[in-house]
Biopython code that builds the backbone (N, CA, C, O; Angstrom):
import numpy as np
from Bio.PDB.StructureBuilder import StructureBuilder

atoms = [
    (1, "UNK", "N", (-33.900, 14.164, -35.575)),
    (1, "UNK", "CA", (-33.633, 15.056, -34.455)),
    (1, "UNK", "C", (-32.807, 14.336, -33.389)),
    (1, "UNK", "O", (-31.697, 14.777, -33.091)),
    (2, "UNK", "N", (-33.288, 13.290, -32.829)),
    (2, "UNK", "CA", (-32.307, 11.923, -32.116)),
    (2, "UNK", "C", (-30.648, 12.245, -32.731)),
    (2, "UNK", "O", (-29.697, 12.616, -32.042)),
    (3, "UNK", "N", (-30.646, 12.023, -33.975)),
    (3, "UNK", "CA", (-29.590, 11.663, -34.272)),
    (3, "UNK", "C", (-28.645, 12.898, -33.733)),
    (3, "UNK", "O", (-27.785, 12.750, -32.865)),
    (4, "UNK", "N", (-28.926, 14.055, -34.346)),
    (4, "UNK", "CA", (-28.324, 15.277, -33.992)),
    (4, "UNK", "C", (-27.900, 15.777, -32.765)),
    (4, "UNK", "O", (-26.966, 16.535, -32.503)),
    (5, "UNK", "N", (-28.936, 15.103, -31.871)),
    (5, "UNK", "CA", (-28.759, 15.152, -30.306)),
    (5, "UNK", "C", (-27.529, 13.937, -30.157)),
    (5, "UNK", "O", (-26.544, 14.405, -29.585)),
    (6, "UNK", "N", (-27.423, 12.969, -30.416)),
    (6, "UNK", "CA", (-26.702, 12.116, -30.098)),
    (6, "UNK", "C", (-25.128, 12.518, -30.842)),
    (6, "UNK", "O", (-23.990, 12.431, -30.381)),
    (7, "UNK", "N", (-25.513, 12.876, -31.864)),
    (7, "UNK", "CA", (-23.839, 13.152, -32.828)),
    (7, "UNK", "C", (-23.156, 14.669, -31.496)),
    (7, "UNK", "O", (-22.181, 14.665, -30.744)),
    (8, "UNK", "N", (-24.174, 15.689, -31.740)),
    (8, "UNK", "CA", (-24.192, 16.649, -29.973)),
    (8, "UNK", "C", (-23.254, 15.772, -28.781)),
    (8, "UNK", "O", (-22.070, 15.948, -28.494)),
    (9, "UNK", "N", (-23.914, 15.099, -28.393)),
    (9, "UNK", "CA", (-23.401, 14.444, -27.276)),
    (9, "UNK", "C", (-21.834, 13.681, -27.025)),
    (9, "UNK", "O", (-21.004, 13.464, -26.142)),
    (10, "UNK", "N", (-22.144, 13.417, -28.738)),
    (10, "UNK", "CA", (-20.580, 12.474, -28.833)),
    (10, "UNK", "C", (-19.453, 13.481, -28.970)),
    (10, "UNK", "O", (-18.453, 13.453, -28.253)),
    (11, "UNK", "N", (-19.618, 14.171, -29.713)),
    (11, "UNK", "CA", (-18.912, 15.349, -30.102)),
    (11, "UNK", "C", (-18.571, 16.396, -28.789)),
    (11, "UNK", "O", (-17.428, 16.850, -28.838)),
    (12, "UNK", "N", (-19.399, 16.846, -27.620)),
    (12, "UNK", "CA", (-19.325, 17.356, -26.423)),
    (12, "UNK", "C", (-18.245, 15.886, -25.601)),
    (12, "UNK", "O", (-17.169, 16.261, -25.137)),
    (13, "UNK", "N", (-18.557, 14.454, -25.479)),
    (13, "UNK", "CA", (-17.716, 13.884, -24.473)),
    (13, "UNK", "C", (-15.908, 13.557, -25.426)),
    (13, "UNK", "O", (-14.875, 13.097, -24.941)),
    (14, "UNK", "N", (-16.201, 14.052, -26.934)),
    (14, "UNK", "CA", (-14.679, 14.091, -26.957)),
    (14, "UNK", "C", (-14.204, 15.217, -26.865)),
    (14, "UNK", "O", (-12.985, 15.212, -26.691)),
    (15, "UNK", "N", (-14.969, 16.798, -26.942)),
    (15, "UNK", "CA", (-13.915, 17.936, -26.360)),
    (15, "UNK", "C", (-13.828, 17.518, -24.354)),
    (15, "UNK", "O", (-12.678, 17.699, -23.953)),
    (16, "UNK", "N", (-14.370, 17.255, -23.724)),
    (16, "UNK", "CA", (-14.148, 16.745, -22.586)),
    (16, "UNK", "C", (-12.965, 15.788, -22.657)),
    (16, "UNK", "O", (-11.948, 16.249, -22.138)),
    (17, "UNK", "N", (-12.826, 14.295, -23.289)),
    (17, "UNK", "CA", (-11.948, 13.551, -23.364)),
    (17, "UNK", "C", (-10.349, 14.594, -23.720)),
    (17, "UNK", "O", (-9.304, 14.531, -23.072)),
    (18, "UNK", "N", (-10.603, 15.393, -24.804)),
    (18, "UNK", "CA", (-9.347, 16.070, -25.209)),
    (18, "UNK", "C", (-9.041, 16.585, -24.039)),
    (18, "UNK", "O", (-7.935, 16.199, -23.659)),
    (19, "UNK", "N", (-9.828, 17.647, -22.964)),
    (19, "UNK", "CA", (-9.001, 18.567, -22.269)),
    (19, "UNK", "C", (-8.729, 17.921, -20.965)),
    (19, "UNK", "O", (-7.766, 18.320, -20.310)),
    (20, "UNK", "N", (-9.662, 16.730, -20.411)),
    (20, "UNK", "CA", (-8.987, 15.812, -19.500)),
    (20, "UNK", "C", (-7.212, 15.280, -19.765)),
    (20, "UNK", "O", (-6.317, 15.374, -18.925)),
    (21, "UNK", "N", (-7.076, 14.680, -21.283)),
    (21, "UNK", "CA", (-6.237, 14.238, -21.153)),
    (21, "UNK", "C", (-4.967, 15.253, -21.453)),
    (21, "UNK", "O", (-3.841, 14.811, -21.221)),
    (22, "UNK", "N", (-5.107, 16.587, -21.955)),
    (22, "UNK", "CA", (-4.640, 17.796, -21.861)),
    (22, "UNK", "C", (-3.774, 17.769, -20.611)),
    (22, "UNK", "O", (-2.559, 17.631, -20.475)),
    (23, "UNK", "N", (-4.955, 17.975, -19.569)),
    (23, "UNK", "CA", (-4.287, 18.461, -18.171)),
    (23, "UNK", "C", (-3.487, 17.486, -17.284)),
    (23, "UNK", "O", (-2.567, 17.790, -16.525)),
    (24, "UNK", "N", (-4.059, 16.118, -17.540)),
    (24, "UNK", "CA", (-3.681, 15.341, -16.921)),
    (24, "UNK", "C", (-2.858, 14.076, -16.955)),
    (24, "UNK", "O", (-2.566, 13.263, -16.078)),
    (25, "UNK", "N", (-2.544, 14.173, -18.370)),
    (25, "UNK", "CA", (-1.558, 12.814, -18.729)),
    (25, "UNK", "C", (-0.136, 13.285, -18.868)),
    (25, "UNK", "O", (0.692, 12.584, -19.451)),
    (26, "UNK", "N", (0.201, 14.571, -18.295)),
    (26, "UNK", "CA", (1.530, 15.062, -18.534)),
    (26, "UNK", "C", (2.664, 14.193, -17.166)),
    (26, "UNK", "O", (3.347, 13.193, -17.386)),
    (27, "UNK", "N", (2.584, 14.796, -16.072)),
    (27, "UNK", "CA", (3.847, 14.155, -15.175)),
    (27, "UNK", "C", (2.821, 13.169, -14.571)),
    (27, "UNK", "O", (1.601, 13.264, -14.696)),
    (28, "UNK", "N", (3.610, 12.039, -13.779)),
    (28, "UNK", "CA", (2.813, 11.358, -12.796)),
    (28, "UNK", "C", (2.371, 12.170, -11.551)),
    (28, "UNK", "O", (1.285, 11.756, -11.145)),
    (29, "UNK", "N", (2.837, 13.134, -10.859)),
    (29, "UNK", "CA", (2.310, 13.671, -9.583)),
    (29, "UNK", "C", (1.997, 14.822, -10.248)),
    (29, "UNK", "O", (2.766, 15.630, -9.729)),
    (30, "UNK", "N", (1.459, 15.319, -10.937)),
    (30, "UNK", "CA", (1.046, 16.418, -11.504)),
    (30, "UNK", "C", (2.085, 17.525, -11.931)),
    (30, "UNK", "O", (3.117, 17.253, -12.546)),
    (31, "UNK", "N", (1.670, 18.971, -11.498)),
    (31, "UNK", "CA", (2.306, 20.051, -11.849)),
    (31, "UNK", "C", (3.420, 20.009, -11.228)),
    (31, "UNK", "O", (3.322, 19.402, -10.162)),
    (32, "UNK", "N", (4.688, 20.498, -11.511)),
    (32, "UNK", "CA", (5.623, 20.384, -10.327)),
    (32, "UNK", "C", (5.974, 22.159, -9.996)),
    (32, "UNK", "O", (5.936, 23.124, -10.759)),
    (33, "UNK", "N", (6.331, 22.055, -8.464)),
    (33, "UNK", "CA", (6.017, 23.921, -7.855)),
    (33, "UNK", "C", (7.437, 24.028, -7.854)),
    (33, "UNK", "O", (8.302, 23.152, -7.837)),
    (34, "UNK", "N", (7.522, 25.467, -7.877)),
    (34, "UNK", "CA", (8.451, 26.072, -8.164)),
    (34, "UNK", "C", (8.887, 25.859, -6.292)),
    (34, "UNK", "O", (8.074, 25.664, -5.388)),
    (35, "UNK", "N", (10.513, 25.987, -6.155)),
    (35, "UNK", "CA", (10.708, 25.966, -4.688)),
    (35, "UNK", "C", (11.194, 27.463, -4.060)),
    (35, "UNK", "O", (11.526, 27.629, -2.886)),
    (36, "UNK", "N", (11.165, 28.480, -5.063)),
    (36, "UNK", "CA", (11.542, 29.915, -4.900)),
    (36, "UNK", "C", (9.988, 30.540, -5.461)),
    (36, "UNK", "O", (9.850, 31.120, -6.538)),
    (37, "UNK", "N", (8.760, 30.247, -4.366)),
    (37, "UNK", "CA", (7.742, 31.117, -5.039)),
    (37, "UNK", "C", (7.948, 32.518, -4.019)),
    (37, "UNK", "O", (8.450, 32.510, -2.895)),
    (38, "UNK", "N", (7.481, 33.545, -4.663)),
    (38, "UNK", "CA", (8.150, 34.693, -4.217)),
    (38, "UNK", "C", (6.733, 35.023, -2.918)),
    (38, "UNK", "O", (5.515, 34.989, -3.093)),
    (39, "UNK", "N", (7.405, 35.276, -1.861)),
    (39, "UNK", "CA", (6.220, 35.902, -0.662)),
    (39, "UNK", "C", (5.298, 36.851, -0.689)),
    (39, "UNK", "O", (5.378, 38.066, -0.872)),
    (40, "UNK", "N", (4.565, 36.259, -0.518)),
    (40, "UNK", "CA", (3.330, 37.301, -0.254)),
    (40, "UNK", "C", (3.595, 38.900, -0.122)),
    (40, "UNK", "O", (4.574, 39.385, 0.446)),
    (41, "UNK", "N", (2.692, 39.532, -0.661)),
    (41, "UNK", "CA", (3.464, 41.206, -0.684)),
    (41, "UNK", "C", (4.786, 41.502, -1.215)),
    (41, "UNK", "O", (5.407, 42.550, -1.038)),
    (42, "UNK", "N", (5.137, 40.552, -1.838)),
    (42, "UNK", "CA", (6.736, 40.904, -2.564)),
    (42, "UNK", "C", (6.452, 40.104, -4.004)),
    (42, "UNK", "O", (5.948, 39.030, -4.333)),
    (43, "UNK", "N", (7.003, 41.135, -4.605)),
    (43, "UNK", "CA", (7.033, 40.894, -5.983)),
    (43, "UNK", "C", (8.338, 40.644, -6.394)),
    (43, "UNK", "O", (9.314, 40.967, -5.716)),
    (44, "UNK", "N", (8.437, 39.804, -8.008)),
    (44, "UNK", "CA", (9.933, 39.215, -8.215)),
    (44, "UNK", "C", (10.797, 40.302, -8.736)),
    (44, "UNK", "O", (11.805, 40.071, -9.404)),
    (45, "UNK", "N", (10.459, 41.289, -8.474)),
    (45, "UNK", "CA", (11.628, 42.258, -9.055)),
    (45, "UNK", "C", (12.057, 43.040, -7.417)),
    (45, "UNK", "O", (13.134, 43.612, -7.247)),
    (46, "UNK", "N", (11.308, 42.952, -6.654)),
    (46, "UNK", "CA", (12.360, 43.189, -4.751)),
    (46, "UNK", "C", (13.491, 42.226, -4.739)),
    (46, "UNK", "O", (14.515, 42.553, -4.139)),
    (47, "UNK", "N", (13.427, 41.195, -5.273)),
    (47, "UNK", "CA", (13.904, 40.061, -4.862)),
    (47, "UNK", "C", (15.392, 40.253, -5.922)),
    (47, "UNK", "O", (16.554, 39.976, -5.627)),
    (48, "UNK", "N", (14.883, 40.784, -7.133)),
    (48, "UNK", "CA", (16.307, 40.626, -8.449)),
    (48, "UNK", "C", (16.574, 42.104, -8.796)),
    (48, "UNK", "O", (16.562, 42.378, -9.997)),
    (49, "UNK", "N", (16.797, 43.024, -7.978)),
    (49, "UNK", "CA", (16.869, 44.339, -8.797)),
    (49, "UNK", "C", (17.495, 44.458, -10.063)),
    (49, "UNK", "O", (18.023, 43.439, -10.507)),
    (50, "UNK", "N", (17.549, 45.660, -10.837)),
    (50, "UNK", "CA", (18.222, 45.523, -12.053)),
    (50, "UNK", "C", (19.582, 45.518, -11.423)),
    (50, "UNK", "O", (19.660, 45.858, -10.242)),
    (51, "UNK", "N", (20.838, 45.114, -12.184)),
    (51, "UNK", "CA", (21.879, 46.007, -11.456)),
    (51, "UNK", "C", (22.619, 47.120, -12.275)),
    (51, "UNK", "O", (22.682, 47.346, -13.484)),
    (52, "UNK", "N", (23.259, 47.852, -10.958)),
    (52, "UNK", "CA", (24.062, 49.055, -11.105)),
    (52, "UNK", "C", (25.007, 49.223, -11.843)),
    (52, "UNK", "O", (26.117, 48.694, -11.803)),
    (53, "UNK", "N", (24.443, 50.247, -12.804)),
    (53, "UNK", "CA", (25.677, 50.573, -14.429)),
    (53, "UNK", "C", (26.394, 52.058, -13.627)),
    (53, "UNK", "O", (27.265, 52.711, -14.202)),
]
sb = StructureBuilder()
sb.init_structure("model")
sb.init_model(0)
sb.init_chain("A")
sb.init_seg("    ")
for serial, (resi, resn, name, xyz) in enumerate(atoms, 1):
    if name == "N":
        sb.init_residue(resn, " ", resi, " ")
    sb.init_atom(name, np.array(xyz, "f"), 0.0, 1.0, " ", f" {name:<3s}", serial, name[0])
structure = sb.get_structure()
């Protein structure tokens, strides 16, 4: 029963190990932001209409 708990345990800290290093070994300062995020109450299609045929 030990054992099963323990193989449990090992098996739980490598899906942890996987999604740590998932999120976080990609850029050095993390995510990088977009510098055109669109304002509050405006959506990205105010901003790009289709255009006129």
């Amino acid at each position: 029963m030990g054992l099963i708990l323990l193989e449990a345990l090992a098996a739980g800290l490598v899906f942890i190990l996987i999604i740590w290093w998932t999120m976080f070994s990609g850029r050095n300062k993390g995510e990088l932001h977009d510098d055109d995020e669109p304002e509050a109450g405006r959506d990205a299609t105010d901003r790009n209409p289709p255009p006129e045929t």
